[in-house]
C-alpha positions in Angstrom: 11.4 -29.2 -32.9 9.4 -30.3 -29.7 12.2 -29.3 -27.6 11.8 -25.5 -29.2 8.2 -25.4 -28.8 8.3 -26.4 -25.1 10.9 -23.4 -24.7 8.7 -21.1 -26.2 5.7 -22.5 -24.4 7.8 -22.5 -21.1 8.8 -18.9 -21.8 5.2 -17.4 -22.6 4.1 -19.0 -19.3 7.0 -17.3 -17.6 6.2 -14.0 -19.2 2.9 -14.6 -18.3 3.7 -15.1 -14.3 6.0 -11.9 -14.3 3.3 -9.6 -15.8 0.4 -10.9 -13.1 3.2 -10.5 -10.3 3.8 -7.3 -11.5 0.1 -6.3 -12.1 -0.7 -7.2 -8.5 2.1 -5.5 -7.1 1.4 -1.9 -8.7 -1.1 -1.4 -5.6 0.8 -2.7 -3.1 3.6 -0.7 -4.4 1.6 2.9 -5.2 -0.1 2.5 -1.3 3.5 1.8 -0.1 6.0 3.5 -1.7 3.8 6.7 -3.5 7.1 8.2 -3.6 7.7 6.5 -7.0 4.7 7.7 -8.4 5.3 11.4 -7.5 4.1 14.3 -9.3 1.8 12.1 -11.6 -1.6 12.0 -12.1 -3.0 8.3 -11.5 -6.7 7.2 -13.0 -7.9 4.5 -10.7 -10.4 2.3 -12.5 -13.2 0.4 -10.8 -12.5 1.4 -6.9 -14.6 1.9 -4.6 -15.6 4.9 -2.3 -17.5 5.2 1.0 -19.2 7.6 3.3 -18.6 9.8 5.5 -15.9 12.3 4.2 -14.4 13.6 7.4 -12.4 16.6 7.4 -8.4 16.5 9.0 -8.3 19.7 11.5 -4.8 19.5 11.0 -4.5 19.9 7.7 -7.8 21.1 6.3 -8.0 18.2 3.9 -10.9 15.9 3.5 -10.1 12.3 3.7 -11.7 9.9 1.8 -12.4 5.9 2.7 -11.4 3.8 -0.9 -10.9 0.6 -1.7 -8.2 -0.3 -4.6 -8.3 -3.8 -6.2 -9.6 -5.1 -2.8 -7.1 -2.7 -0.6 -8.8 -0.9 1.9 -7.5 2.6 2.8 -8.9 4.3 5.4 -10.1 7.9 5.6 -7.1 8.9 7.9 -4.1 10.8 7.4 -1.1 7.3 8.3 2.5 8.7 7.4 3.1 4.9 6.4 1.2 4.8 3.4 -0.5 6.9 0.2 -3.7 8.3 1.7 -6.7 9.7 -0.7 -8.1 13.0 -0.1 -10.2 16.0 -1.4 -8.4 19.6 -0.5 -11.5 21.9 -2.2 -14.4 22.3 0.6 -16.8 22.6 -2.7 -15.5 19.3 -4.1 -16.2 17.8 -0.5 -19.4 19.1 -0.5 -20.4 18.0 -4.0 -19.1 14.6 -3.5 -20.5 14.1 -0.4 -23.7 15.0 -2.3 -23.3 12.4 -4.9 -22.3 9.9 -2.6 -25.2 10.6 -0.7 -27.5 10.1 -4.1 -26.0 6.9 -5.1 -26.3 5.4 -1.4 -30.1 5.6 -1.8 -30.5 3.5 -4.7 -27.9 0.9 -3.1 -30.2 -2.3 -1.1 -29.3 -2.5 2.3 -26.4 -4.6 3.5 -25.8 -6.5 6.6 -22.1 -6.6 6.0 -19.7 -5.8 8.4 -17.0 -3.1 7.9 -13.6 -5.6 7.7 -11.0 -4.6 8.7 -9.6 -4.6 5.0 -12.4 -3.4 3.2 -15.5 -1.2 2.8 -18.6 -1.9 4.0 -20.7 -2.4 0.8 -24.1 -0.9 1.2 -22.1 2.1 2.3 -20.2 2.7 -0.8 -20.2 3.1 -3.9 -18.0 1.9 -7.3 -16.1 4.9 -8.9 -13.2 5.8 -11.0 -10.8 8.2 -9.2 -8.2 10.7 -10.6 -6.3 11.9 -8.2 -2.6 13.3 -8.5 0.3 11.7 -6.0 2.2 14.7 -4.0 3.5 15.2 -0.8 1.8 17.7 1.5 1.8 18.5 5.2 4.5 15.5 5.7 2.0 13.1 4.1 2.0 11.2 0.7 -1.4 11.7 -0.7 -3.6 10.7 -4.0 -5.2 14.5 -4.3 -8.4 13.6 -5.8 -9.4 15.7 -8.1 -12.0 14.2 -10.1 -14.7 11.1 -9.6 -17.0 9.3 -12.1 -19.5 7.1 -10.6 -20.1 3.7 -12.3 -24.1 2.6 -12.6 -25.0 -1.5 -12.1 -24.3 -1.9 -15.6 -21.1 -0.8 -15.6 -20.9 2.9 -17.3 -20.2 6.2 -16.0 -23.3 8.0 -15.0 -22.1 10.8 -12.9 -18.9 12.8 -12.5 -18.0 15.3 -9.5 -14.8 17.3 -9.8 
């Protein structure tokens, strides 16, 4: 009988390690290897967004700075990994608008923009929908919709 239940306790703990590994690997993998991921449209919960929006004069798309579960992706087109952008000049515009409005309310930081991730006092927390496709020789999250979070949590604003 003891022998069982430390199996089974041994097993859930197991389980348990193979779901967080996978968990933490989704970014890694979506960022990396976006080619498993598309045609599909992707809700990303709790990222982060920051200022400016720059437009690519290569492609006409507008890139966007975001931060997923602590990865920071810049607002460049890299051919080496999943790059978020806007492709409507309205939705820029809008967005940028938004952005703009929620900076304001935002205290000051004396953070430095790491390497790895956005400077705080010039971002802002968001949910993203964007869908994964392949344009211009790039793998990008085409955004197409963002709700911005307030301190307490809940969506107050959405853009798309």
């Amino acid at each position: 009988m003891r022998k069982k239940a430390l199996f089974c306790v041994s097993l859930f703990l197991l389980i348990q390690v193979s779901i967080s590994l996978t968990a933490a690997g989704t970014t890694r993998n979506l960022l990396y290897y976006p080619e498993d991921y598309e045609g599909k449209t992707l809700v990303f919960e709790k990222a982060k967004i920051g200022v400016p929006i720059m437009k690519n004069s290569h492609t006409g798309v507008y890139c966007l700075h975001v931060e997923i579960n602590g990865k920071y992706i810049p607002g460049y087109l890299y051919k080496n990994q999943l790059n978020f952008v806007v492709v409507s000049p309205e939705l820029a515009d809008r967005l940028t608008t938004q952005l703009n409005r929620n900076l304001k309310y935002h205290k000051p930081s004396h953070e430095q923009n790491l390497m790895d991730h956005l400077n705080r006092g010039r971002a802002c927390s968001v949910r993203l929908t964007a869908k994964i496709q392949r344009l211009f020789g790039h793998w990008m999250a085409v955004v197409s919709k963002v709700e911005f979070y307030d301190k307490a949590g809940t969506i107050k604003d959405t853009v798309k």
